[in-house]
C-alpha positions as CSV (number, residue, x, y, z in Angstrom):
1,X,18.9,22.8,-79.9
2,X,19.7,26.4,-81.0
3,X,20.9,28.7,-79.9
4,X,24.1,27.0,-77.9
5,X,23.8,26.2,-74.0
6,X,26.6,28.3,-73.9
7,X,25.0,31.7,-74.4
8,X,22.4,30.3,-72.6
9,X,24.3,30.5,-69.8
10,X,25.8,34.2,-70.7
11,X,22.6,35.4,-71.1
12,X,21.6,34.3,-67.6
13,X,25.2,34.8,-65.9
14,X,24.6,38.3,-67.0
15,X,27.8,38.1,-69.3
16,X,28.3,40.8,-72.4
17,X,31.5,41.2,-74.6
18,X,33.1,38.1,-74.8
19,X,32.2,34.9,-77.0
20,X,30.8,31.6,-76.2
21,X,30.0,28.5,-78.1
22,X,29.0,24.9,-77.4
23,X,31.8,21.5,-77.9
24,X,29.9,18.1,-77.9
25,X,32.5,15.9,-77.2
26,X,30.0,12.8,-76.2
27,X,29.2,14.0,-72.7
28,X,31.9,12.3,-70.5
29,X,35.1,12.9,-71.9
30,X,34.5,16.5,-72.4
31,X,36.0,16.6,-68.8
32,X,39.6,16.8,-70.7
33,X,38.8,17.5,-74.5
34,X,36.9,20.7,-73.3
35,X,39.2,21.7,-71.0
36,X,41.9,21.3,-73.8
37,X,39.9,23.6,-76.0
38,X,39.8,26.0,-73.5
39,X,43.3,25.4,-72.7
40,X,44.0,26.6,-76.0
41,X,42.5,29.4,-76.2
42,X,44.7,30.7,-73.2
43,X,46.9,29.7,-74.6
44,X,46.7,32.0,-78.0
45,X,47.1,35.1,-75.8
46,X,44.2,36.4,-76.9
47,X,41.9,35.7,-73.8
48,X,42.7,36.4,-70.8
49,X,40.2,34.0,-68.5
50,X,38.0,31.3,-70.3
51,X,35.3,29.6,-68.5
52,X,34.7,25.6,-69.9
53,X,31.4,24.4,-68.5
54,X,30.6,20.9,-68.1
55,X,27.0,20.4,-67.7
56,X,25.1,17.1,-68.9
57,X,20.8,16.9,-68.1
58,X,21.6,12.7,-68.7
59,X,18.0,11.9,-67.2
60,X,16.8,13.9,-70.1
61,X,17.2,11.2,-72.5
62,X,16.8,8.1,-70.0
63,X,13.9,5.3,-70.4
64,X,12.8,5.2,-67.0
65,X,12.1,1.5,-67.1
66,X,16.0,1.3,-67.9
67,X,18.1,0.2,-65.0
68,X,21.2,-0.5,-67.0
69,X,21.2,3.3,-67.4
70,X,19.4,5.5,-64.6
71,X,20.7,3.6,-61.8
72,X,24.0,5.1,-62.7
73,X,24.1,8.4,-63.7
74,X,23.4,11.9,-62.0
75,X,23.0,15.4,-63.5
76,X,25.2,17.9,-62.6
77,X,27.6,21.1,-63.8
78,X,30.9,22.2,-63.1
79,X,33.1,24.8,-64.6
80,X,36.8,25.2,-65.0
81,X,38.0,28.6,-64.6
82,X,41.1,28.8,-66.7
83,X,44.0,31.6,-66.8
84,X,47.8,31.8,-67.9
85,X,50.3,30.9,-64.9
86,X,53.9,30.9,-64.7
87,X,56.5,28.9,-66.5
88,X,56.4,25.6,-64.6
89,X,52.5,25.8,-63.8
90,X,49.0,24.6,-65.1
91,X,48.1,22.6,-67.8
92,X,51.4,20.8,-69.0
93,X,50.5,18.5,-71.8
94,X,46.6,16.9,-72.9
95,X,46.5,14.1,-75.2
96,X,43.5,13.3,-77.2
97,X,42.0,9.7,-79.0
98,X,39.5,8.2,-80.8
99,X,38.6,4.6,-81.5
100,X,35.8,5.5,-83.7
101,X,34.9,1.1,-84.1
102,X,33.2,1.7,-80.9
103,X,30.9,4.4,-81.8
104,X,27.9,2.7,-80.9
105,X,29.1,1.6,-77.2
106,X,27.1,4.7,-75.9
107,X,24.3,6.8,-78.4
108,X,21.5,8.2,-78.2
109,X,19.3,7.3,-81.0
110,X,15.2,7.6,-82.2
111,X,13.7,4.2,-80.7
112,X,10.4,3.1,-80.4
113,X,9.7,1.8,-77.2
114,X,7.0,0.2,-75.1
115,X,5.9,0.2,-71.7
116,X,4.3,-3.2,-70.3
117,X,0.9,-2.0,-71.1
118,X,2.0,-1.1,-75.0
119,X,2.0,2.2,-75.1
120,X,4.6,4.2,-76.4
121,X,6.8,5.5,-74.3
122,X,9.0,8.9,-74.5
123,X,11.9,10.7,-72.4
124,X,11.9,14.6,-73.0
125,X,13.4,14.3,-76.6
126,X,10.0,12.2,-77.5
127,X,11.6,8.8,-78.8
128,X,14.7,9.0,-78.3
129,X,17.1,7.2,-75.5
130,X,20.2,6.8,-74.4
131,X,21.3,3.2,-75.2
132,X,24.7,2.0,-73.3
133,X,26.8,-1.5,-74.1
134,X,28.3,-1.6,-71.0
135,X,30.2,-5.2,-71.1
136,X,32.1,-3.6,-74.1
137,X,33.2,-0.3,-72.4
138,X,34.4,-2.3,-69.4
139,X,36.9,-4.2,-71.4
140,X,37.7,-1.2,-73.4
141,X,38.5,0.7,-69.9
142,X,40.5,-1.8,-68.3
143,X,41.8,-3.3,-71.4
144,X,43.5,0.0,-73.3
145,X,42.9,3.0,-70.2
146,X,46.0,1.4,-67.9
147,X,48.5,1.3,-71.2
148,X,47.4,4.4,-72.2
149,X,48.2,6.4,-69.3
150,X,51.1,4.9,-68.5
151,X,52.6,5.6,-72.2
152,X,51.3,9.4,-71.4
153,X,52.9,9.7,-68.5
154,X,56.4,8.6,-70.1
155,X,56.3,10.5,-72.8
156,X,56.4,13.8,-70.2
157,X,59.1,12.0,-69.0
158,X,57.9,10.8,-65.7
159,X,57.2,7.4,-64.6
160,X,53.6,6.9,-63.1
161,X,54.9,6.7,-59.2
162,X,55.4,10.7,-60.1
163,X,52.2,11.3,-60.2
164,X,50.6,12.5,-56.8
165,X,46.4,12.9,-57.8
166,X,44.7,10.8,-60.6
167,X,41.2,12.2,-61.4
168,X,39.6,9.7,-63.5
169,X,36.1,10.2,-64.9
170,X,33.5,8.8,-62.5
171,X,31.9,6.0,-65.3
172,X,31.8,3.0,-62.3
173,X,33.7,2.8,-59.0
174,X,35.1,-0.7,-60.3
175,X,36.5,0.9,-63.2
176,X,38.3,3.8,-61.5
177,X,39.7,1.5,-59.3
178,X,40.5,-1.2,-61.5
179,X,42.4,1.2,-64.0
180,X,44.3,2.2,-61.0
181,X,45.0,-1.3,-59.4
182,X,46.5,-2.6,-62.9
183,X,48.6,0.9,-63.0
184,X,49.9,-0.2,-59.4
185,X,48.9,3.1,-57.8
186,X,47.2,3.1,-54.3
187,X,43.6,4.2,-54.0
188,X,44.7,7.0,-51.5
189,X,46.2,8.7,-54.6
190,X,42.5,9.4,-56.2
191,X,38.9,10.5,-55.1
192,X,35.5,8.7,-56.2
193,X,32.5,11.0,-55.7
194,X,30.2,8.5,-57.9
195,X,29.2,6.7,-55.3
196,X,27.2,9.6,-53.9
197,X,26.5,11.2,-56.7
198,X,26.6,9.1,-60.0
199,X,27.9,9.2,-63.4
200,X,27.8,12.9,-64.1
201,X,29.2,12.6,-67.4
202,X,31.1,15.8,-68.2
203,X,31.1,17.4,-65.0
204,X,32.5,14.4,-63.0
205,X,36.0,15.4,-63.3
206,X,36.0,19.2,-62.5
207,X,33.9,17.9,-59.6
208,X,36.8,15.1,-58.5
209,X,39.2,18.1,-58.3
210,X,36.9,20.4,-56.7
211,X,36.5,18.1,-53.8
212,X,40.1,16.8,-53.7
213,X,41.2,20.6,-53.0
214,X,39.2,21.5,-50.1
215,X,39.9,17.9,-48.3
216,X,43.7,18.9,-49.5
217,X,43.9,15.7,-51.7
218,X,45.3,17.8,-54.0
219,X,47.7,20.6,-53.2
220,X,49.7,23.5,-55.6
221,X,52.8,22.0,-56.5
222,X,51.7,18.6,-57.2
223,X,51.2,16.8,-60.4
224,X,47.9,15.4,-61.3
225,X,46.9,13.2,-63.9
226,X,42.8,14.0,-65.4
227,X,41.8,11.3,-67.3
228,X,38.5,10.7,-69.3
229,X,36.4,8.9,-71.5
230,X,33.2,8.0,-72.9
231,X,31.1,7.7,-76.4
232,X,32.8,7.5,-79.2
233,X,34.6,6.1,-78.5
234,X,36.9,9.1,-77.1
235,X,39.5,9.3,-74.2
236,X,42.0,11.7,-73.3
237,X,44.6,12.5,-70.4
238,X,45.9,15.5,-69.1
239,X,49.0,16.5,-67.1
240,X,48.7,19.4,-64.6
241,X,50.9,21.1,-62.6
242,X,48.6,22.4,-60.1
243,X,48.9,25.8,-59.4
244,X,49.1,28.2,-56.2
245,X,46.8,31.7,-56.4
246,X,50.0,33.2,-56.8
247,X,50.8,31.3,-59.9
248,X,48.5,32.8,-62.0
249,X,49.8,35.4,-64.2
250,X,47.3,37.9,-62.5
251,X,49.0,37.8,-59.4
252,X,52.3,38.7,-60.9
């Protein structure tokens, strides 16, 4: 628990002289309110290049006897690698919410639990398991996700046929695609890794993106649309303008 993963990884990166610290944003939609920290601090002026790691260990706190939850997720990290760019370029706008009624959708709480022959079971945190309603974050998903998105994408003034790449958060391939299919927007305008590689919580959209540049999905000068959610309930968007190497205010 202490200290944060985030000087973990410093200390093993090899890293001295700058600062790191840990945001718990419920796993899955640190995919966009980490990035908008980070985004911030760039922002500020006062750092130059800020690395937001998105790294979950979800089998860490799974029963194994579960199926509603280790069928579905995978453990994984990804980073985004964030610097100023030109006027015109990068991170345009990140919106953030909170419907707090739906805190316990997805937790992970001290249970007691027992396995068929009644004995006590334990994941690596001793008793305590991730627990996930999934019925109620479907029908939150496909009930308020569509509306939100579309209302973030007017209020930058565009309508959501303007948008070339969404990246949603890789919770269930019907989800993605039914978010999308009630937006109107043709699959060929996203990429699902979860299929291949499950629910990996934070790290599922940086990973989306990764893979959507080098099949050239997603190419500088288009606008893309990150989009996640998770416990909390919390879910964000954010609009990018995606930038060029020579964008970036290090190149000019």
């Amino acid at each position: 628990m202490l200290p944060s993963t985030a000087v973990a990884i410093m200390r093993k990166a090899g890293m001295a002289g700058g600062a790191g610290f840990d945001v718990n944003s419920g796993g899955c939609p640190g995919g966009v309110f980490a990035l908008d920290v980070g985004h911030r601090y760039v922002q500020s002026g006062e750092y130059a290049r800020v690395a937001v790691v998105l790294t979950d260990v979800n089998s860490k706190a799974f029963d194994p006897e579960d199926r509603t939850i280790g069928v579905i997720f995978g453990d994984a990290a990804a980073c985004y690698l964030l610097e100023r760019t030109r006027a015109g370029r990068g991170v345009r706008r990140v919106t953030l919410r909170t419907e707090p009624a739906g805190y316990w959708t997805a937790y992970v709480a001290r249970e007691a639990r027992l396995d068929a022959d009644g004995r006590s079971k334990a994941s690596a945190f001793g008793e305590n398991f991730t627990t996930m309603e999934g019925r109620e974050i479907r029908d939150f998903v496909l009930g308020t996700l569509p509306k939100f998105i579309e209302s973030f994408v007017r209020d930058q003034g565009l309508e959501v046929a303007d948008i070339d790449f969404f990246a949603l958060h890789q919770a269930n391939l019907r989800l993605v695609h039914g978010v999308l299919d009630t937006l109107g927007v043709p699959l060929s305008k996203t990429l699902t890794n979860i299929e291949r590689i499950g629910n990996t919580s934070g790290a599922s959209l940086p990973l989306v993106l990764r893979e959507a540049m080098d099949t050239g999905r997603l190419r500088p000068g288009q606008r893309a649309v990150l989009v996640a959610f998770g416990a909390g309930l919390n879910y964000g968007a954010a609009l990018v303008d995606w930038s060029a190497p020579d964008d970036f205010a290090r190149h000019g």
